[in-house]
N, C-alpha and C positions, 0 to 999 in steps of 0.2 A: 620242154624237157631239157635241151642243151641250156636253157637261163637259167633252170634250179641246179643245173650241177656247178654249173658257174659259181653262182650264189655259194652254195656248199662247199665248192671248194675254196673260195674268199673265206668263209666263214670259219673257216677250219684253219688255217694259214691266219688268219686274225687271231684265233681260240690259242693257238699254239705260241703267239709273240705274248698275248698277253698273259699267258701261264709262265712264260721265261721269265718278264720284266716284272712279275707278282712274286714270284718266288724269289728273288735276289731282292728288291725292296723290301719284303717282309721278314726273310733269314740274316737280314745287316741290321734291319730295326728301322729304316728310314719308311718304311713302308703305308705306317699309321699316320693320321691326320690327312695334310692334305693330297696324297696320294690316293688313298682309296675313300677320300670325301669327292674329290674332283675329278681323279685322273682317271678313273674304273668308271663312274656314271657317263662322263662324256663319249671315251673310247665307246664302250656298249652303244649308245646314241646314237653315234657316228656309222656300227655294223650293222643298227637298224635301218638306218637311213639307205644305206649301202647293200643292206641285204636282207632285207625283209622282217615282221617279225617273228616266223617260228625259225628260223635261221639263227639270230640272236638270242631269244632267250634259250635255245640249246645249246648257241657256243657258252653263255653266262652259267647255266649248269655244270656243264664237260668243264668251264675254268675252276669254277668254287672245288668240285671234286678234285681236280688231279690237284690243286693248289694244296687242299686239306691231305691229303694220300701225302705227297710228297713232305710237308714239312710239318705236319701234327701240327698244324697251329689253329683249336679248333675258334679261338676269337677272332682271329684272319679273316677263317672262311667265313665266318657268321656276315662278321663285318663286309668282307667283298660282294654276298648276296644280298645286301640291301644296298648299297653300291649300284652292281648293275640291274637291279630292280628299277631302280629310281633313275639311270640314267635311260631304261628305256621306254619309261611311261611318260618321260619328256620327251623323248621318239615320238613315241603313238599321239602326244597330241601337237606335234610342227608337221606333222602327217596332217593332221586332218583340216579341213574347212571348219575351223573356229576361230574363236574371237584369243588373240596373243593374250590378253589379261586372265581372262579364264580357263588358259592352259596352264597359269601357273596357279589359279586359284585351287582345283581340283590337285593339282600333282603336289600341291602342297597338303595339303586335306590325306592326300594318299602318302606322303613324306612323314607324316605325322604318326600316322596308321606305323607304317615301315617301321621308325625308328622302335617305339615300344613294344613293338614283336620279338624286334631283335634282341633288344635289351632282357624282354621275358625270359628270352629262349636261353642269352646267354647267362644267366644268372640260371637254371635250370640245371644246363649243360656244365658251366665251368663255377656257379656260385659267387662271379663277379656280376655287380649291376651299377651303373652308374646311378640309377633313379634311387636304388634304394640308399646306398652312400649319402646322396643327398638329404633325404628323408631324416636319415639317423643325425646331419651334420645339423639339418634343422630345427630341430628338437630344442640343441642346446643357444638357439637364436632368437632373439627376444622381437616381439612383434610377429610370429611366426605366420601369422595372416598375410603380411603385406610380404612376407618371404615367399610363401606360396604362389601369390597372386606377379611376382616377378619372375620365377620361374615359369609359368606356366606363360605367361607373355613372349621368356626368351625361347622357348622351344615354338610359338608362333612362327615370331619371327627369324628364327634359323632356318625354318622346314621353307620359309619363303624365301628366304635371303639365299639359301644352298639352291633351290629352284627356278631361279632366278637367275643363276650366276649360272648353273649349268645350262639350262635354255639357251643363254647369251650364247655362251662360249661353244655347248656343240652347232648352232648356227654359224658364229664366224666359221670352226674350222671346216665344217661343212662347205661354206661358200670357196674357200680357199682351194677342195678340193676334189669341188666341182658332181659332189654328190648330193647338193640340196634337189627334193622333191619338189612339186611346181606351188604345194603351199608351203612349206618350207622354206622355197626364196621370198615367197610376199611374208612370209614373217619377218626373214632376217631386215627384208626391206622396213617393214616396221619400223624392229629394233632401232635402226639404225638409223630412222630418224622417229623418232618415241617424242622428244620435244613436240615435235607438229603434230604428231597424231595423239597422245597422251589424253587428249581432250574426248576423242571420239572412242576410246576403249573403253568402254564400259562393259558389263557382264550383260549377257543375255535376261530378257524381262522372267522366265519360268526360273534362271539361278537366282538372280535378285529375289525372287520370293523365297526357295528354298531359304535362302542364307538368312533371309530376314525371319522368317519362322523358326529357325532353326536355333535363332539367338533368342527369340520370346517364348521358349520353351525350355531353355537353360536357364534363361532368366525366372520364369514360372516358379520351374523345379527349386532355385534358389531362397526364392523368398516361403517357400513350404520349408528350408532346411532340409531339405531331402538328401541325404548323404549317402554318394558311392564308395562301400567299402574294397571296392577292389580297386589296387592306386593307377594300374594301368589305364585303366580304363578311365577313370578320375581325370588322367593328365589329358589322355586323347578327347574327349567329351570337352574339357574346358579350354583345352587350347585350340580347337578348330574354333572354337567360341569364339575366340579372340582373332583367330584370321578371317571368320563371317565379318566380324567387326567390322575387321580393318578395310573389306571391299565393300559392305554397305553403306559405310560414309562414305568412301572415295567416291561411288557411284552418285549417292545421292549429291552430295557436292558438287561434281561435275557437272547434276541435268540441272541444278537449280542455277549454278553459273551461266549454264546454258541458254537458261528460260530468262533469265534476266538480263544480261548482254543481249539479246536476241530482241526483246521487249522496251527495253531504256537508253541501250545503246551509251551507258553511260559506266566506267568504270570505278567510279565512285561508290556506285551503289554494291558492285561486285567488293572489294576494298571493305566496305562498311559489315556485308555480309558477312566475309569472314574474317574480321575483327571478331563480330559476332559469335560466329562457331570457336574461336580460339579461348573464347569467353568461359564459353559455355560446357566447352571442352574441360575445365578444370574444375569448373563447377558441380554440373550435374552432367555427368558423361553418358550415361542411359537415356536419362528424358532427352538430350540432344540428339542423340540416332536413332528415337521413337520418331523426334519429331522433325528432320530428314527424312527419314526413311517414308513417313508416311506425304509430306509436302513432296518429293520425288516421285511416289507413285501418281498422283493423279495429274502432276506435269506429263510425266509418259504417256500416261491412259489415254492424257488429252490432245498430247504435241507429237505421240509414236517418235521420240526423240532415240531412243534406241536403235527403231528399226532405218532411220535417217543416218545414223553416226556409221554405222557397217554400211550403209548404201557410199556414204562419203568415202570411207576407206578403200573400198572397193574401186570405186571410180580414180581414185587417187593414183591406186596403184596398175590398174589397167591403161588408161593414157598417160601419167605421172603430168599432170600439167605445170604449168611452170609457176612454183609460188614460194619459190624461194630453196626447195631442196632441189640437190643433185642426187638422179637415181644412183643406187648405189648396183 
């Protein structure tokens, strides 16, 4: 009882600085871009980490409201509730016993989600939408196919790039402030050395199939011309497409690197590889992460390289042995 009042009263005393320092950022104008891309999802992170989550997601409500109450700015508030949405579903997973690459795979998937809600609501609410801006700007752009298929890439990799950068970042300041949880610090430990472990992150064997189905089913619906008239949903559907993508090859890449250095011992062959994939990459970029994806499965099936790579990590970071990193 005395730790949830605790908690509550932190959480309150946090809800109340960040309503101060939102409402002066947002009434001067400094407030947009990278303050409430970075500064709002980390803060929130940080109260999760520190206080729980129904603690947090009520200080992030009680903020959006009295921010909106106080200074009418109803694209502020829009904007600050996906802000600390998104900074605290990167919370909830440096909380949990997962694999560091697939907390950002999912929170991007959910980032993704996030942003076109926002954008519905606020084109709804105020009759401004960036998406649609776009659309219209489109129109009058020639190739408008390969315009699409660009956007749809950079909102990819933004929702990963922003997810990414907030992970980092609420970890460091977490570690500084001495509020990381007990997976929370084997993450930041990760991060922080990502060089040496990079190799052993890979997604769990049941996400590697979702993601891979998930892309041979867009792909499907493609080659039928099956067209979604609704564009939100349009953007969200083909751009998680493209961040499946982007973790099917990395995965698959990695176990074939694996199986092969592991088998030749010869980095030649690794080298030659991917020459190969870089080839093939600009060539035929489907039939390449068909045919990954499917040479990676049955390495797995056969060498359980997955359930080996988290046993490594694990170990790594329970006695930190000595191979070249200093624990941080």
């Amino acid at each position: 009882m005395e730790s949830s009042i605790k908690k509550l009263t932190l959480a309150s005393i946090l809800t109340s600085l960040c309503v101060v320092i939102t409402i002066f950022a947002l009434s001067t104008g400094i407030g947009y871009g990278i303050y409430l891309d970075f500064a709002i999802p980390i803060f929130f992170a940080l109260v999760y980490l520190k206080c729980g989550g129904k603690y947090s997601i009520l200080s992030g409500i009680v903020s959006v409201l009295l921010v909106f109450m106080v200074i009418g700015d109803l694209a502020g508030a829009l904007l600050m509730s996906q802000s600390f949405l998104l900074g605290i579903v990167c919370a909830y997973f440096m909380d949990k016993d997962s694999i560091l690459m697939e907390d950002i795979f999912f929170s991007a998937i959910f980032n993704t989600f996030l942003i076109m809600i926002i954008d519905f609501y606020t084109k709804i609410l105020t009759g401004v939408s960036v998406i649609t801006e776009f659309q219209e700007m489109a129109e009058w752009i020639p190739y408008k196919e390969y315009v699409n298929l660009t956007f749809y890439i950079l909102i990819a990799f933004y929702s990963s790039g922003m997810c990414f950068s907030i992970y980092y970042l609420s970890l460091f300041l977490g570690k500084r402030l001495k509020i990381l949880t007990t997976n929370a610090q084997k993450k930041f430990y990760i991060f922080r050395n990502l060089k040496i472990f990079n190799r052993f992150l890979c997604l769990r064997r049941s996400t590697f199939y979702i993601a891979s189905t998930y892309i041979l089913i867009m792909e499907f619906l493609n080659l039928l011309n099956f067209d979604i008239k609704f564009i939100y949903l349009k953007i969200i559907l083909i751009s998680v497409k493209y961040i499946a993508y982007y973790y099917v090859i990395r995965d698959s890449i990695i176990i074939i690197k694996d199986f092969i250095i592991t088998h030749t011992k010869k980095v030649l062959y690794i080298r030659l590889f991917m020459w190969i994939c870089l080839l093939l990459f600009f060539m035929a970029f489907r039939i390449q992460t068909l045919i990954l994806a499917i040479a990676s499965y049955f390495i797995d099936i056969k060498n359980s390289i997955r359930i080996h790579q988290k046993k490594i990590v694990d170990l790594f970071y329970e006695q930190k042995f000595n191979i070249g990193i200093k624990p941080q």
